[in-house]
C-alpha positions, 0 to 999 in steps of 0.5 A: 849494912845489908848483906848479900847472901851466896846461893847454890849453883847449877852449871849445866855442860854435859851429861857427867855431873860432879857434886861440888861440897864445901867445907865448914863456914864456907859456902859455894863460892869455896868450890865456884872457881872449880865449877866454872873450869869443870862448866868449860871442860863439859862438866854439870856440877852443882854446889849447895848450901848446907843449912846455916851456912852463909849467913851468921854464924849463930845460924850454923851452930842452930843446924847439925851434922846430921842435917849438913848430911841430908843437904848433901843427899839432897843436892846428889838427888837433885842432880839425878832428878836434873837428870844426871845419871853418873855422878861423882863427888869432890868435898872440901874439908868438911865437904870432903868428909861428907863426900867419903861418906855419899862415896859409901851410901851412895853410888858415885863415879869417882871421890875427891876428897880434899883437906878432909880431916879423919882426926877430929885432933883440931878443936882449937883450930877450928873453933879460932876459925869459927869465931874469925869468921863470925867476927868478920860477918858481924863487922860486916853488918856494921857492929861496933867493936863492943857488941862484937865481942859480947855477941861472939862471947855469948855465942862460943858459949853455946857452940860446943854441942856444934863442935862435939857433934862434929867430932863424933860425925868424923871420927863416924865416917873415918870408921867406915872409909874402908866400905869406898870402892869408888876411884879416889883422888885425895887431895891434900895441902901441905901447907895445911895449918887447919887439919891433921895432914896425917888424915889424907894418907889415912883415906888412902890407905884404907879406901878399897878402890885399886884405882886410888892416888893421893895427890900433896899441892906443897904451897897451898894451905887448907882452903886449897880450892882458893890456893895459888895451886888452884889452877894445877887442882882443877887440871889434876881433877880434870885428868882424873875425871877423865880416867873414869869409867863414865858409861857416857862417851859425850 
């Protein structure tokens, strides 16, 4: 079975941009539903795609955080060369982590950091995600149950340098969170089994900005963009990104 692969999005509203980050494994379809509401209140955002994401599995552990990083560099870039001045940032997951640290190298409008884990505490859990997600993609092509098993055997083990270098990439970021002093909304769902939910408090506390809230959704689990509270999300983002200081009025 062919299958059909997601792509990034533009959608063009107004001269405030939003850079929408999803998070590991996921793709722009984490952060879509978001970028539609943010289009209808004359918001721009766009969504990438970082590298080996969307695909296969074994395409994402070819790829590093390092790239993943200047994916996201690359989508802020485009942004301005669309010719968006004020940007600001909302990531999930990894994505949130990734926007912390767009939120310290570059300049931002606002953060919004969602379900990002500061602990790099959740191997387990993330390798069990990683390998349900391959297992489902590759029961998609078509695979019978044996090949599936062996592939995903083969493939975890040679995911770990993958993982490891996700850990170090973390605990990189939680290290420097106290150089934001962009307005921050932390988001973070308490039904979240993925992440230690401890990290949301920590990006709290230490980022600088005096204009900082921290926001808990208590039905939603870690992919709290695709959440039953993700119509109260996109409100609270709203409201947020209409308290900033944007130097365009619209």
């Amino acid at each position: 079975m062919k299958i059909k692969h997601p792509e990034p999005f533009t959608f063009e509203a107004g001269p405030r941009a939003v850079l929408l980050l999803h998070g590991f494994t996921g793709h722009s379809a984490d952060v879509r539903m978001l970028g539609r509401y943010l289009e209808k209140q004359g918001y721009t955002s766009h969504a990438p795609i970082y590298r080996g994401h969307g695909g296969a599995a074994e395409e994402i552990v070819e790829a590093t955080a390092a790239d993943w990083w200047e994916d996201v560099v690359k989508a802020y870039e485009h942004l301005h060369e669309l010719g968006y001045e004020e940007i600001a940032v909302a990531g999930l997951s990894l994505g949130g982590v990734l926007a912390i640290k767009l939120a310290y190298s570059h300049k931002v409008k606002g953060v919004i950091p969602m379900c990002a884990p500061m602990f790099f505490d959740n191997e387990e859990q993330l390798t069990a995600g990683f390998k349900h997600y391959a297992k489902t993609y590759k029961e998609l092509e078509g695979k019978k149950s044996e090949q599936v098993d062996s592939e995903i055997t083969e493939l975890m083990a040679h995911s770990r340098p993958v993982f490891q270098e996700l850990g170090t990439f973390v605990e990189q970021v939680r290290e420097e969170t106290d150089s934001v002093y962009a307005p921050a909304l932390v988001v973070q769902a308490r039904q979240d089994k993925m992440i230690n939910t401890k990290s949301a408090q920590y990006i709290y506390d230490h980022i600088q900005s005096d204009e900082k809230e921290l926001k808990w959704y208590e039905q939603s689990g870690h992919v709290i963009t695709l959440g039953p509270e993700r119509e109260k999300l996109h409100e609270d983002i709203h409201q947020f990104l209409e308290s900033l200081q944007w130097e365009n009025n619209r």
